[in-house]
C-alpha positions as CSV (number, residue, x, y, z in Angstrom):
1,X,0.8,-21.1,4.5
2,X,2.4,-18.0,5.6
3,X,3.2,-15.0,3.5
4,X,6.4,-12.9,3.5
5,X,5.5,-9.5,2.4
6,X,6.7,-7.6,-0.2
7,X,7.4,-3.8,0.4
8,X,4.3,-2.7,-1.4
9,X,2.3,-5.0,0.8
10,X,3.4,-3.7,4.2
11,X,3.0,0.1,2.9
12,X,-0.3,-0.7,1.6
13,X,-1.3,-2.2,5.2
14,X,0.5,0.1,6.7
15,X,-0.2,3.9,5.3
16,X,-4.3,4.5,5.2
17,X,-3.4,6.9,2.1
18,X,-1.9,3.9,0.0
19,X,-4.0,3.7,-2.9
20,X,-4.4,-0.5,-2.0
21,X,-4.9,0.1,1.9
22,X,-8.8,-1.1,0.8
23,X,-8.0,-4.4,-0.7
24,X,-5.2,-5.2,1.3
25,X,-6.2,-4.9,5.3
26,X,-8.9,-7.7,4.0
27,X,-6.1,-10.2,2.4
28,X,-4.2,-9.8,5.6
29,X,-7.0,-11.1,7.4
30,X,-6.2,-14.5,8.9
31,X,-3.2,-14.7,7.2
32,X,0.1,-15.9,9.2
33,X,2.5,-13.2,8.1
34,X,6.2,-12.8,7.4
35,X,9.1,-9.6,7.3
36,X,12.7,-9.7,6.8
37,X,15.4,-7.4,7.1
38,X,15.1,-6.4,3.4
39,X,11.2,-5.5,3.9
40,X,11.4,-3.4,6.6
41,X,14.4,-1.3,5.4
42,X,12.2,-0.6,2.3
43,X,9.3,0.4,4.1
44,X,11.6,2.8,6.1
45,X,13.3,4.1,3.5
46,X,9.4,4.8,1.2
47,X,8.1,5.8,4.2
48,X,10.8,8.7,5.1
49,X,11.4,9.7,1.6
50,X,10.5,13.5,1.6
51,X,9.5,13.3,-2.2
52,X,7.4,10.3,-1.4
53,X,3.6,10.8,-0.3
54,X,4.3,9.6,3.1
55,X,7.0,11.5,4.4
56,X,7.2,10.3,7.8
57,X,9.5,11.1,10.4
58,X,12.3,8.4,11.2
59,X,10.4,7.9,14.7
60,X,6.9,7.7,13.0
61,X,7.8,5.4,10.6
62,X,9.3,3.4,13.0
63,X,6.7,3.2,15.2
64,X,4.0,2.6,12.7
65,X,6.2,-0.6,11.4
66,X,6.4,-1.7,15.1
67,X,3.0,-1.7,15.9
68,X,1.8,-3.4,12.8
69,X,4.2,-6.0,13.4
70,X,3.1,-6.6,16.7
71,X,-0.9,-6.1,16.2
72,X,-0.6,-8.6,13.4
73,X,1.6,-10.6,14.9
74,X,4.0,-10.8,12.0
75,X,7.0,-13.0,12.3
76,X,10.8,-12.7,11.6
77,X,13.3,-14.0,9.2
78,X,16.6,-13.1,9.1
79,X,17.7,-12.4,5.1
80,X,19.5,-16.0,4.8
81,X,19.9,-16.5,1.3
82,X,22.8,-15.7,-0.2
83,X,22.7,-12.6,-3.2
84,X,24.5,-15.3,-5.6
85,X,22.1,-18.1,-4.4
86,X,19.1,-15.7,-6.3
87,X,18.4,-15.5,-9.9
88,X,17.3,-12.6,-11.2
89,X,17.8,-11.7,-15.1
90,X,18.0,-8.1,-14.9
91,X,19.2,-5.1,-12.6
92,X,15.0,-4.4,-12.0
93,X,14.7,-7.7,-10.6
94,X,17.3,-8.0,-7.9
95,X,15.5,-7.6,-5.0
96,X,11.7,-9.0,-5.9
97,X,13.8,-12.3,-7.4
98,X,15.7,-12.5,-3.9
99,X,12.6,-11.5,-2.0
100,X,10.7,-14.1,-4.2
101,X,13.6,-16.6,-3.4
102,X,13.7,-16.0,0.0
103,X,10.4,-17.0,0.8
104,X,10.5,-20.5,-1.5
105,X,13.9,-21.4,0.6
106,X,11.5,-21.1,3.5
107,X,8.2,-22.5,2.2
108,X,6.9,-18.9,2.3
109,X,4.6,-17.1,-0.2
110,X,6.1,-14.1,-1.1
111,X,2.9,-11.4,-0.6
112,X,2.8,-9.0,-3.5
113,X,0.8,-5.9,-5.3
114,X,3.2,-6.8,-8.3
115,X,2.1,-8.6,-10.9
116,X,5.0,-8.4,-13.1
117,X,7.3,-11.0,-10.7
118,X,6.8,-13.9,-12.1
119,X,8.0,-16.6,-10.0
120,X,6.6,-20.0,-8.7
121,X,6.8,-18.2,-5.0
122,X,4.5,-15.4,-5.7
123,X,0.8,-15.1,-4.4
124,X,-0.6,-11.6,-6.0
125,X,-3.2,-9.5,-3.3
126,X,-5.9,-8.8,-5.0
């Protein structure tokens, strides 16, 4: 099965100083991974957010999501579903419900900390 990740995933696996760095480098493990266009802008955009805990350099941040990608060997979708081909019931849910979409269309898991989505697609880390 593979796994596209959600935002909170890849910063967790990503940034050492994410409160669930611990539990999720172990999930990870053996797991055939997934990012999309979607994910990696939001791990940029956290990442270099000067009021965020991060507050990485453009470069940095970059470079960080690079690596991972390539140490973990993390494949590539593009974001192929259409917004009106996504469901979600509220403004909050836009992009987990596409996310969560996104990764059914493809017979993905979508890899989350959230348990709030609820959604068929979802696997929680934990």
């Amino acid at each position: 099965m593979k796994h596209l990740l959600d935002v909170n995933v890849l910063l967790a696996a990503i940034w050492a100083t994410h409160v669930d760095n611990a539990k999720t480098l172990p999930w990870l493990d053996r797991k055939i991974i997934v990012v999309c266009p979607i994910v990696e802008l939001g791990f940029l955009r956290i990442s270099t957010n000067p009021k965020s805990t991060f507050g990485a350099s453009m470069d940095t941040a970059r470079d960080m999501l690079g690596t991972f990608k390539r140490e973990r060997g993390a494949e590539w979708i593009a974001d192929d579903l259409a917004a009106l081909d996504s469901f979600a019931k509220t403004s909050n849910q836009l992009t987990d419900s596409y996310l969560a979409d996104l990764a059914e269309k493809h017979g993905f898991k979508l890899a989350t900390l959230d348990a709030g989505i609820k959604h068929r697609a979802v696997e929680l880390v934990s």
